[in-house]
N, C-alpha and C positions, 0 to 999 in steps of 0.2 A: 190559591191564586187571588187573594183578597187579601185582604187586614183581618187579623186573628186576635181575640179577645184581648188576649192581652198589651194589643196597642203595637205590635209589631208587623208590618211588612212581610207577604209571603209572596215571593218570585222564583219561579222555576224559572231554570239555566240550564237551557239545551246546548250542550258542548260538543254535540255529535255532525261526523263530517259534513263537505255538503252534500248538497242530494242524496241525503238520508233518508228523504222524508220530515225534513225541517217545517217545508211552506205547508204542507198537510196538517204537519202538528199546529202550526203558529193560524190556521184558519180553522180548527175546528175551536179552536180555545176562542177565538173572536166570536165563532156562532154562539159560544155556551158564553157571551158579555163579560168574557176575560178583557182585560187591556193586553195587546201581544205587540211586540215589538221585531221586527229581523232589522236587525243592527245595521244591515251595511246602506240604509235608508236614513238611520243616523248620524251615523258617524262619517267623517273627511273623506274626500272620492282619493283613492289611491292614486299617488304619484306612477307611472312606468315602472321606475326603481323598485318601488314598495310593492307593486306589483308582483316582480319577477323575485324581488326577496321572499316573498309568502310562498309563491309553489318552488324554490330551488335551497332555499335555508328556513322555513317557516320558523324553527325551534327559535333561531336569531334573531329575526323580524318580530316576532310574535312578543317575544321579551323585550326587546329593544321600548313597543308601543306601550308595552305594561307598563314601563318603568320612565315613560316619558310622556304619563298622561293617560293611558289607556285606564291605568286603574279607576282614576277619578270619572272618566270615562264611562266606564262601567257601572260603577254603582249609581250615578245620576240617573243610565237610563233604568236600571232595576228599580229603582226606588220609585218609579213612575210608570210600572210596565207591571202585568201580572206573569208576562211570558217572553224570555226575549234568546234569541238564536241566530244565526249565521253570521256574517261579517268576520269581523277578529275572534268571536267567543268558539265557532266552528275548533277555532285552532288552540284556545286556550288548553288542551291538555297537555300542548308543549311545553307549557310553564311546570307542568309538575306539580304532585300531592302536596306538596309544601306548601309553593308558592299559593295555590287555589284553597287551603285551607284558610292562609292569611287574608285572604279575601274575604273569605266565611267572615270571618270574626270583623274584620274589619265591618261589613257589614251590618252584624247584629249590633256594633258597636252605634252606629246609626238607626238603629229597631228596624233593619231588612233582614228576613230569614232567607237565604239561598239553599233552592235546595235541586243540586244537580243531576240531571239525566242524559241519555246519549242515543240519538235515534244512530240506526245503525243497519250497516247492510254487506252482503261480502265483498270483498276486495275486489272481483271484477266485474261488479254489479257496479261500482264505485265509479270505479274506472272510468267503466264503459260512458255512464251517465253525466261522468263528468265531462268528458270529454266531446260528446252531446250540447251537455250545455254550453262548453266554449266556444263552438259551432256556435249554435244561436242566440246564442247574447253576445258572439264576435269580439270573443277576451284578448283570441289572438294580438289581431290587432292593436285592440285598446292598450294592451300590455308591452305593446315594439318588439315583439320576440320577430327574431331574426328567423332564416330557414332550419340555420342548425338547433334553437331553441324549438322552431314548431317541430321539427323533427324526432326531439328527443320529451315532447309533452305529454307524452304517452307514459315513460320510464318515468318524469317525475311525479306525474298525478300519482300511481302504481307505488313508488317509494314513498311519497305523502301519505297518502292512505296506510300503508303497510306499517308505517311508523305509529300513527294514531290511532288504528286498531291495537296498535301493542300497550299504549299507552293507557286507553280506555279500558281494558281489559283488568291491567292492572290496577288502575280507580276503581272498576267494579267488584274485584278482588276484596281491596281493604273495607266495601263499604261503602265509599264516598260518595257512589251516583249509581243508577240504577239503570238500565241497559235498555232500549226498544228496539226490538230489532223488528226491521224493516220486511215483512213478507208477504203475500198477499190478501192474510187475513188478520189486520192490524187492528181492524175492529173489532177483532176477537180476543186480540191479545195485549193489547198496548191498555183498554179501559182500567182494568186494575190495577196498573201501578200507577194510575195518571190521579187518581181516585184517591191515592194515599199521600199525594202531596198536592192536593188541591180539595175545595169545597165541593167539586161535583160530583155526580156520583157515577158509578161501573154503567149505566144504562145509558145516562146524560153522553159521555163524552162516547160508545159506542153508537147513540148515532148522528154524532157530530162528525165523529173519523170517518163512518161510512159515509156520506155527502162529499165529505172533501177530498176521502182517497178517488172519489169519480170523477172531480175537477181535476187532480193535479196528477193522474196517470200521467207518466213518461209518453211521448210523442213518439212511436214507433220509428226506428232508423229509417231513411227512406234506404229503395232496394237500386243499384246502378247493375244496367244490362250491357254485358259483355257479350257482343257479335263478332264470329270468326267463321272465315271461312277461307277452306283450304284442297289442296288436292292430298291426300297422305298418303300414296304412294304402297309400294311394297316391301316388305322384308324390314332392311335396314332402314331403310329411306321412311318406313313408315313410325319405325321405333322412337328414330331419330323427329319426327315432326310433334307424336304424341309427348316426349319428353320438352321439346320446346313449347310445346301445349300446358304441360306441367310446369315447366320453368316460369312461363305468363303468370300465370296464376299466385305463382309463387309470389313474383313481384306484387300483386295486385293485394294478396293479402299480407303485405310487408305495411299497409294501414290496418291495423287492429279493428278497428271500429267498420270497417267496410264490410256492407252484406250486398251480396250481388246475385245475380241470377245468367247463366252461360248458355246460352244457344248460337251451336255450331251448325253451319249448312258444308253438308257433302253432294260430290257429283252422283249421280244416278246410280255408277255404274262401281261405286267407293261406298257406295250405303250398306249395303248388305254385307261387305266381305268383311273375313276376319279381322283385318284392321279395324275398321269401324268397330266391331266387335271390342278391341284391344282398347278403344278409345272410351266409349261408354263406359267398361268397367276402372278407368280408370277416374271417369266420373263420378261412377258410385260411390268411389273407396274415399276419394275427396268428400264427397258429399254428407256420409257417414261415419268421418271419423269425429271423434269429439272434439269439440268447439269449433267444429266447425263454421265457416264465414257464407259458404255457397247456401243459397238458399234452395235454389232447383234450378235441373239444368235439362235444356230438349237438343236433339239433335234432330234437323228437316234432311230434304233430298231433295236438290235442286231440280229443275226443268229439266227437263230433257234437251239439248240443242246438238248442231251438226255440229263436229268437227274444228269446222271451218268456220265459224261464225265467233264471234269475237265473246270474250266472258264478259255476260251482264250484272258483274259486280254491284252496283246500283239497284238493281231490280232483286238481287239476291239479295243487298242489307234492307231492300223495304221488308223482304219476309221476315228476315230475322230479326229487324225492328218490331213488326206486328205481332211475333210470338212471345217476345221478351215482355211488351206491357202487358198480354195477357198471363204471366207469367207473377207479374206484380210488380214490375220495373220503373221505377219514377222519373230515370232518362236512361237512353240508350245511347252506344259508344260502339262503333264497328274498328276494330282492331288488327292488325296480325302477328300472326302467332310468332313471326320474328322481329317484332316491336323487341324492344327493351325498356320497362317503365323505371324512373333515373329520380321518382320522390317518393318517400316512402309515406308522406303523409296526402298524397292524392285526393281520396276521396275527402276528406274534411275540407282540400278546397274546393274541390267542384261544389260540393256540398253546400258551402259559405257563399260561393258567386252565384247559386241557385236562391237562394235569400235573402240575399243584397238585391237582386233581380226583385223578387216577392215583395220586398218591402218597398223598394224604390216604386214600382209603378201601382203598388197598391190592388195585385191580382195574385191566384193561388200559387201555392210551391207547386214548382213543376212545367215553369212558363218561363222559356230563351232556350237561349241556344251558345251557353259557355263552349267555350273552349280548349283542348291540350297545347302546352307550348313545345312543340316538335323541336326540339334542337337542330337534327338537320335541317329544316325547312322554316325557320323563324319565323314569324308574321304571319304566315299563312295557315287558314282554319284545318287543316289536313286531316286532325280527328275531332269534329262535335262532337257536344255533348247535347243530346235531343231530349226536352223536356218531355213530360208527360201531358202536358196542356198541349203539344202540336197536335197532337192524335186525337186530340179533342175537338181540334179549330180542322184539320183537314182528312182527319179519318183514318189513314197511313203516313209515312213516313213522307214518304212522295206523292203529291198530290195529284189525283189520280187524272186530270187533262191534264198530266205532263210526266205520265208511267212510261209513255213512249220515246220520249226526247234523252231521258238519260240512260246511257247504256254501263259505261263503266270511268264516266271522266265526271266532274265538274259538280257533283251532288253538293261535295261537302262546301266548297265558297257559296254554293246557291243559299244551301241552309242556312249560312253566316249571315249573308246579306238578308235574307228576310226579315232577321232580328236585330241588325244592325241599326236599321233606319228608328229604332226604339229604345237604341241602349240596353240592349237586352243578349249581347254576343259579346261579351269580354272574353279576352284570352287569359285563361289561367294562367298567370307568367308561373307560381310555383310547383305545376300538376305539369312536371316534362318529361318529356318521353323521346327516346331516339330511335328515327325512323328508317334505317338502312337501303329497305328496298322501298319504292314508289316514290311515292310521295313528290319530292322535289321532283322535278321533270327532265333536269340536269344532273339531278345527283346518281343517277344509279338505273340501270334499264328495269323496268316494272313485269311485275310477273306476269303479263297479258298485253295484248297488243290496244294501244291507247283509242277509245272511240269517243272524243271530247265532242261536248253541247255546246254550237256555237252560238247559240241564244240564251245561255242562263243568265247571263245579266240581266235581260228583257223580262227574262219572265220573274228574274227574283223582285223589279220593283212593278210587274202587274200583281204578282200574288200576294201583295203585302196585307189589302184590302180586308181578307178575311181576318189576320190578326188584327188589322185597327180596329173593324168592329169589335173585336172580343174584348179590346181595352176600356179602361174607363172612360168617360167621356174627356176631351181635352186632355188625352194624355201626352206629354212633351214629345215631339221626336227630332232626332238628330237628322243632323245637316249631315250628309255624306260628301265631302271632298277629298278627293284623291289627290296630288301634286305629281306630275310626271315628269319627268327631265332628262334628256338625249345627254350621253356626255361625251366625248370624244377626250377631250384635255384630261379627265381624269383629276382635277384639280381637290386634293383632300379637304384643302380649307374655304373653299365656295361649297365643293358639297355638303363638308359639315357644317357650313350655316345655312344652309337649308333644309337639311336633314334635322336640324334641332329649333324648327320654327315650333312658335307655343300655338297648342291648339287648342282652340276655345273648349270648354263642358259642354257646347249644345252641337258639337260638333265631333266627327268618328274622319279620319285620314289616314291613308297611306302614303310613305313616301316611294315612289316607286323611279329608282333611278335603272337607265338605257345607257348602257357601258357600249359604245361601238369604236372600242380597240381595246382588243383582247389582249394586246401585249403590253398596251401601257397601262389595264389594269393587273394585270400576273404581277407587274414590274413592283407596281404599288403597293398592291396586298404583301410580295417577298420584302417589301421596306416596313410596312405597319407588323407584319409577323415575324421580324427579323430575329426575336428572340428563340426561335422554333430551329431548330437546326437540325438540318442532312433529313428535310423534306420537302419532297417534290410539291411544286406550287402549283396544281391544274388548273385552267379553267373555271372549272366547277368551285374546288377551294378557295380560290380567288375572290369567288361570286360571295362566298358565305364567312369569308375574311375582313371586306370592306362592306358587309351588311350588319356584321357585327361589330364592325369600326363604328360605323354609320349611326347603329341603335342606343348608341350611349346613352344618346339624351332621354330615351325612353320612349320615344315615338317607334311608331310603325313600321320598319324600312326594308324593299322587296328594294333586291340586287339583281337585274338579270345582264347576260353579258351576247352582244350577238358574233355567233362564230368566224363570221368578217365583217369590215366595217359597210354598214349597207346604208350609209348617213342619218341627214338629221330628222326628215319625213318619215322615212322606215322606221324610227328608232318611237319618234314619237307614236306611229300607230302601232307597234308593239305596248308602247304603254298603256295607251287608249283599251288596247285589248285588253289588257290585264287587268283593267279596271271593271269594278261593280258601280260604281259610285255616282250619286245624281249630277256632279260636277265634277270639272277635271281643270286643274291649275297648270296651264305649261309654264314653264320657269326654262330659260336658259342655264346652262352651267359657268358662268363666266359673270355672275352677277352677287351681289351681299344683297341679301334683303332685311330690309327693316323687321325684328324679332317679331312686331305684332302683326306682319301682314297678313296672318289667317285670319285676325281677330277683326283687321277693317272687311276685308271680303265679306266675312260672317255677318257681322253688323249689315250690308248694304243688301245679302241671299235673304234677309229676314224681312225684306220690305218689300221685294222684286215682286210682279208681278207676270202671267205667262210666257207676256211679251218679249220678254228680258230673252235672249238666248245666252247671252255673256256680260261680264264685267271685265273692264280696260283697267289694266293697275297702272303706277305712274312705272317708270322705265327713266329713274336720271343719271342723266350724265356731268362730271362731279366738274364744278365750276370753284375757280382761286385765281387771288388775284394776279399769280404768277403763271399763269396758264400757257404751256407749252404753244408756240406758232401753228405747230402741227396738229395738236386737239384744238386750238380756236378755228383753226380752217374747218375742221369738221363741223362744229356748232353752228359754223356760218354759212355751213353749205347747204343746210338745210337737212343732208341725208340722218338728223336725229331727230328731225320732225315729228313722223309718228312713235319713237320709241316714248315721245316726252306729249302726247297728244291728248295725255288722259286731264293737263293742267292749260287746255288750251279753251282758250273762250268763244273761238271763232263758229262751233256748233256744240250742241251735247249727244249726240248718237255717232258715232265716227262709225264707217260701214266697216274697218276693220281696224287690227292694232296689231304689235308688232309678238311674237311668239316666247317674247324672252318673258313676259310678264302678263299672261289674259287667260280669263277664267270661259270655259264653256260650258253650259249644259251637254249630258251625256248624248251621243246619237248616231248615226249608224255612217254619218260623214267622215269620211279617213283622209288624210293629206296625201296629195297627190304625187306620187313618186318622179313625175316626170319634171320638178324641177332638181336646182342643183345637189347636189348631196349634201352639200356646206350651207345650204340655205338660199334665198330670193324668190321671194313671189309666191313661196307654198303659205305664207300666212294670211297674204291679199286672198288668195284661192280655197282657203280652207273657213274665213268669215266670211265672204260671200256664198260660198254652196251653202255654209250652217244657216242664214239669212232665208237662201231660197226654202233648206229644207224645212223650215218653221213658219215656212210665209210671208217672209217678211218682217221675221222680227229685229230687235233692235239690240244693241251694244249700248251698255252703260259706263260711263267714265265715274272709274275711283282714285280720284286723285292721292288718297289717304293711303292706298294699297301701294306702298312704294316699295322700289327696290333702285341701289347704284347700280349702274352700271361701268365698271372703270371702262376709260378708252382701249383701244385695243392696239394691242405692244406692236413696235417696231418702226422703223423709220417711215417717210413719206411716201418713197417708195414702195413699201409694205403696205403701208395704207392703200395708195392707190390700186396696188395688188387688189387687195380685200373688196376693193368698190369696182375693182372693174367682174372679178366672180361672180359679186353677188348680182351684178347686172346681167350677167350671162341669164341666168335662170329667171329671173321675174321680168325678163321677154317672153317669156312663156305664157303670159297672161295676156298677150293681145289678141292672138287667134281664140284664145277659150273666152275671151269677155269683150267683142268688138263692139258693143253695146257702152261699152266704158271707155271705146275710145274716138280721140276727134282727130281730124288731118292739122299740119302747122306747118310753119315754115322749116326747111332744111336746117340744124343744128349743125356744129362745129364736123362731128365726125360725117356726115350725109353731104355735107360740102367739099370734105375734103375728098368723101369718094366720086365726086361730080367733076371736079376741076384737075384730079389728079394727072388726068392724062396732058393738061395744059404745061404741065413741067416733066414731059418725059426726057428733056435734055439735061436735067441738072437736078431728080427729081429728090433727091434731101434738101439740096439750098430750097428748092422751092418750095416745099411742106412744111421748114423750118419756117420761111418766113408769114405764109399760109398759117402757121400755127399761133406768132405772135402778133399776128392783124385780128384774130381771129379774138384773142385774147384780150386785148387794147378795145377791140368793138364788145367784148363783152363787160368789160369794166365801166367804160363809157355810159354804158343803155342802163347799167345798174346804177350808173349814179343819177342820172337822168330823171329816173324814173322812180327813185324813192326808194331803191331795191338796197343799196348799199347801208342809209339808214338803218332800216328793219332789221337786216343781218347783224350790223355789231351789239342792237339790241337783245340777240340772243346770247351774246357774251354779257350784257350788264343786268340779268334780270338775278334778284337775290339782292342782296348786301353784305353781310361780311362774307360771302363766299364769291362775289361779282367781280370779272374781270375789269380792272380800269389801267387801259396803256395811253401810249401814243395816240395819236391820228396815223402817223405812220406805219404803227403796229397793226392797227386796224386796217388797213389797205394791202399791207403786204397781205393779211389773214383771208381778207377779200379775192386776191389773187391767187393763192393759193386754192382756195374754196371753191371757186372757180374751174381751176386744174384737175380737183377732185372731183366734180360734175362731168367734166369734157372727159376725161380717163371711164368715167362710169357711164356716160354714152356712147363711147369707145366700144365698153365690154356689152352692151345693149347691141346696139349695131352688129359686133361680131355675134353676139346668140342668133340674130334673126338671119344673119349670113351663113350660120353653121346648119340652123336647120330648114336653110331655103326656104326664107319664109318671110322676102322682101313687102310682097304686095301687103300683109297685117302690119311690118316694122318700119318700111320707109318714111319717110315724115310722116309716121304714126305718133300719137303718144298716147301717153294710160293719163286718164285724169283719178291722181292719187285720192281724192276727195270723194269719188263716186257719186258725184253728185249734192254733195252736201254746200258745196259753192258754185252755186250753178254761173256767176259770173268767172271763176277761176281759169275754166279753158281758153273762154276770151281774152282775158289779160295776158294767158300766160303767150298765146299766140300775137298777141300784140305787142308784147318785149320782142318774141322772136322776129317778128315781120321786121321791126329795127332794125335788130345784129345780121339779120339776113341782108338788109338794104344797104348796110357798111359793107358789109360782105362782100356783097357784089361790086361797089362802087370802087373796095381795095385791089380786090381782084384785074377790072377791067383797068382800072387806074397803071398795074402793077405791070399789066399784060402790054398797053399802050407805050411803055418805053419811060413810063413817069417812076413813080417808087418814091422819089426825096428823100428826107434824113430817115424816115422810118426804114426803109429798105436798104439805106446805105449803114444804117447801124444794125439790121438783122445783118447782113453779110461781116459785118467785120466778128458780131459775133460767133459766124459761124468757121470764118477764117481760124479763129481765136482757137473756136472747140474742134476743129480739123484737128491743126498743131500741136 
């Protein structure tokens, strides 16, 4: 491994696979002041391509690099290296005695003597190791192998190797290179040939090998703990569950490289019998045949319980989590025995998201909480995978002030969510498995009567504590926001752009949409799966047809569907339920949001302070200069005030905001059922109780968090519809918040029920004409008073998207705008008539502001005292036998519309 007398260059060339035993050789030859080199520190970082060409055509690739530079390659670094190995040289016996001869000489043709060896070890030694290592230095990846490549990484590492043992064999044959073979006592065996192509001597390099073979031992597999538990039955029924027992396993060792450890829990009263008997030995034979994967396996014996008392599944997987790490389990994974696991390379991922974990937060193997991707039940954590570091941080599985709370529901999201808020719960999208019985809660009745924790949310973000201490100091953690959304319309392409918002890196989301019509989503899913023919569309299908529509983008997305429509409040605290998450985004269905709206939320969650309970996103409504009569009258009526309030200057805390677009802190406040189904006033009701339940905290306006919102379809009539609904229901806010409300003068409809009886002789002409005095006094007091102004300035704000019409246009938009208020005090008036509930509604009103304009109730009671004063002046005027052109041209209109 030096320069030899005669002026010539001596470099051994280790051509043996990898993890042979290369990095051992190439560090004991450093300790003994060799120069060593491992090539792939040298030479060009592999393309993808050249990547996937090395392990599925190596012979090609291999030659391809010789003959395009590797040569030259090659000898530059020999000729500067006393030792050099791995990279392309590993492969070089693909080129063949020839070609590697040609080298030789070329070499000495330069004064470098080459002289070839080949560390070396058996084929499933190879294998195994290698496959190891692709694990932990994450070739996968680096290399873009698809699923069906990782799938088949096994077969080609196994045909690589098998090829280059044959190869090698035959060089050691002719001569040409001299063989190490790789076993555990290399220090024994490897110094004398090492001695004959280098300067040092049999003792020197034996105890240089023994130092290094103690560094670079292989890293024992970690071991993954399989938990089952089951009732097995009699006779057949029991043959039948131990073969599905067999059949698991099967699947499990369809990863080569996976070592595991099985502990099954039976009933009390199932322990002792022959079955069990039938099961264990069926353990044994597993366990003891050759090559076997099982490392060791226990079977427990459940509790004792009555009858009648519900199965403590949860409390059963703490035991048999607890026996499996003393077993030597490095995570554990509670299972059942009618799973079907659907990738055959499983453990190499879980394996890989355990280490990506390790290394990202800079703590030992064996810390999160990965997870299986369930096919039937997407999204959701259904099977963890429990690191060996929980057991560390809390002792069991279930930590034990809260042994009590889970019986047999809600374990596995608690365990997500603990690790979640750390980036430490990714779902293994390639480790899937189908889950027939349980799991989804829709999909299929569960084998036990469901006892769900109606507190695991609560206690998944109190227990987090213990893990943050275990972390490093300052370790990042994730924002947790959920997005929830009622849908009723079912609209696929508002969904799918909010299903495909980007979600920042410091940030974990689910999208959880609230389907409340079961028929127009069946309808949807039979139109998105239209290519599936002569099958039945259920419910349930449905649910997991348009969640898989939904997931495209690669986000999170939970479908659930309610069995009848129970509207938009129900819909929304079903979401709220289903959420872990420290924030919850309502979004309407009937909206486009702007692609970065998670990313401004995020931004503005990163600054907030306790106080914050929400953030206000913008809510617009899309302005041009050709802007329909019917959407200007909306704009100008004010009723889009709060949806657009987040871009308003008149305060910065607004005491609420509209539901189609505002972010809340998590909390045990739920929207009040008792308004309309369709919506009104449950969002005023549900920012004020969050307010009280926090003390009085406070709403932040995010102007930057936007979303359109289009107008909503249908003629003026429809509109007015829509405004007089929504006013039915957010009457309901004046007996629950009288504190918010102040007395006023009579308004259009309050008058028209006062005076009504004054026209009981003719009473259409007279309400007709009631209606356009009423209308004329309202127009009037808004011009008066500066009101008409202000309004057309909500049609010009903007610029290339600002309305600019008429005067005229503007007046009629006025009038109409107008109509649209009196229609919506209409349906106001009828809620507090419907639920006899005068003495809170009559010339009541809600000040929308809550106080943030403490001058607003007086003003707005000061326009009314106006339109009241015409009011009454048209009236007596009307009553007295006067009337003039205004009444003489309400009658001809009404003549007009009689005929």
């Amino acid at each position: 491994m030096a320069s030899i007398d005669n002026g010539e260059h001596r470099c051994v060339v280790n051509i043996g696979h990898f993890r042979s035993g290369t990095t051992t050789l190439a560090e004991a030859a450093q300790s003994l002041g060799a120069k060593a080199c491992r090539t792939y520190q040298k030479l060009p970082s592999l393309s993808q391509d050249q990547f996937k060409a090395l392990l599925q055509n190596p012979s090609q690739e291999v030659t391809s690099w010789f003959k395009n530079g590797g040569k030259l390659e090659i000898l530059d670094i020999t000729k500067n290296n006393q030792l050099v190995c791995d990279g392309y040289l590993a492969l070089l016996p693909f080129l063949g005695v020839k070609t590697l001869r040609s080298l030789q000489d070329e070499a000495l043709k330069r004064n470098i003597s080459l002289e070839f060896v080949a560390t070396h070890r058996t084929i499933e030694s190879t294998v195994q190791t290698e496959l190891q290592h692709w694990i932990v230095w994450d070739l996968e990846r680096k290399g873009g192998l698809d699923s069906r490549e990782r799938a088949e990484l096994e077969n080609c590492l196994r045909k690589r190797a098998q090829e280059h043992d044959c190869i090698v064999q035959e060089l050691n044959s002719y001569g040409f290179l001299k063989i190490l073979e790789l076993t555990d006592h290399i220090e024994d065996e490897w110094p004398a040939v090492l001695a004959e192509v280098s300067p040092f001597k049999q003792k020197e390099w034996q105890d240089a090998l023994t130092n290094a073979s103690k560094r670079n031992a292989n890293p024992p597999l970690p071991v993954e703990g399989i938990l089952l538990t089951l009732r097995l039955g009699l006779g057949q029924q029991a043959k039948a569950n131990i073969a599905a027992i067999d059949r698991l396993i099967g699947q499990i060792e369809l990863d080569w490289l996976c070592r595991y450890v099985f502990v099954v829990a039976l009933d009390e009263d199932e322990a002792h019998g022959r079955e069990a008997d039938d099961l264990i030995k069926t353990l044994y034979a597993l366990k003891n045949r050759e090559g076997s994967q099982l490392v060791s396996f226990r079977v427990l014996t459940n509790s004792p319980r009555k009858q009648s008392d519900p199965f403590p599944a949860c409390r059963v997987w703490d035991s048999m989590a607890v026996a499996a790490r003393e077993q030597g389990a490095d995570w554990v994974v509670f299972l059942g025995h009618d799973v079907t696991i659907t990738c055959s390379y499983h453990y190499r991922a879980i394996y890989r998201s355990f280490l990506d974990i390790s290394q990202r937060l800079n703590v030992p193997f064996g810390f999160g909480c990965p997870w299986w991707n369930d096919t039937e039940f997407p999204g959701f954590p259904s099977f963890p995978c429990v690191g060996k570091i929980h057991f560390e941080i809390f002792g069991r599985l279930i930590p034990p002030h809260r042994a009590a709370s889970f019986v047999n529901q809600d374990l596995d999201p608690y365990l997500h969510r603990l690790y979640s808020k750390f980036h430490a719960s990714p779902c293994v999208i390639e480790a899937t498995l189908s889950n027939k019985i349980g799991g989804n809660i829709s999909a299929a009745a569960a084998r036990y009567e469901r006892v769900p924790c109606y507190k695991w949310q609560d206690f998944s973000s109190q227990d987090i504590e213990p893990i943050r201490a275990y972390l490093p100091y300052g370790t990042s953690e994730a924002i947790l926001v959920d997005v929830v959304v009622p849908s009723y319309r079912v609209r696929l392409d508002y969904l799918e752009s909010i299903s495909s918002l980007r979600v920042p890196d410091y940030m974990k989301s689910t999208f959880i949409i609230i389907i409340d019509n079961p028929e127009e989503l069946i309808r949807k899913a039979t139109m998105i799966a239209s290519n599936v023919e002569g099958e039945c569309m259920t419910l349930e299908k449905s649910e997991r047809v348009l969640e898989e529509y939904l997931s495209r983008s690669g986000n999170i997305v939970r479908v659930r569907c309610n069995k009848i429509n129970i509207g938009a409040s129900a819909s929304r605290n079903r979401g709220l339920d289903e959420s872990a998450a420290e924030f919850i985004l309502n979004l309407d269905d009937d909206l486009i949001p702007d692609e970065d709206l998670l990313l401004r939320y995020g931004e503005r969650l990163l600054d907030i302070d306790d106080t914050t309970i929400g953030l206000i996103g913008l809510v617009r409504f899309p302005r041009q200069p050709r802007l329909p009569l019917k959407h200007a009258a909306v704009l100008m009526s004010y009723l889009t005030f709060m949806f657009e309030i987040a871009e308003t200057k008149l305060y910065d805390h607004p005491a609420w905001g509209v539901t189609a677009n505002i972010l809340f802190r998590r909390s045990s406040v739920r929207f009040d059922l008792a308004y309309a189904k369709t919506g009104g006033g449950e969002d005023v009701d549900f920012s004020l109780n969050m307010a009280a339940h926090f003390n009085g905290g406070k709403l932040v306006k995010v102007p930057e968090a936007r979303v359109t919102h289009p107008f909503w379809s249908g003629s003026i009539i429809t509109l007015a519809s829509h405004f007089f609904n929504w006013a039915i229901g957010d009457g309901s806010l004046f007996p629950r918040f009288p504190e918010r409300c102040y007395w006023s003068f009579p308004n259009v409809p309050e008058m028209t029920l006062l005076v009504a009886p004054l026209g009981i002789w003719n009473p259409g002409f007279f309400l007709f004409k009631l209606f356009l005095t009423f209308l004329a006094a309202d127009l009037f007091v808004d011009i008066i008073v500066g009101d008409f102004k202000h309004r057309c300035d909500q049609l010009r704000t903007g610029t290339n998207s600002a309305v600019r019409r008429s005067t005229l246009f503007y007046l009629t938009s006025h009038m109409l705008a107008n109509i649209y208020i009196v229609v919506l005090e209409y349906g106001r008036l009828w809620g507090h008539l419907s639920r006899c509930d005068l003495v809170h509604g009559f010339c009541r009103r809600f000040d929308w502001h809550c106080g943030r304009l403490p001058m607003a109730p007086h003003d707005f009671r000061r326009r009314e005292a106006l339109k009241f004063l015409l009011f009454s002046v048209a009236i007596l005027f009307g009553c007295s036998g006067g009337g003039g052109v205004l009444y003489d041209l309400a009658k001809c209109f009404w003549e007009i519309f009689n005929n």
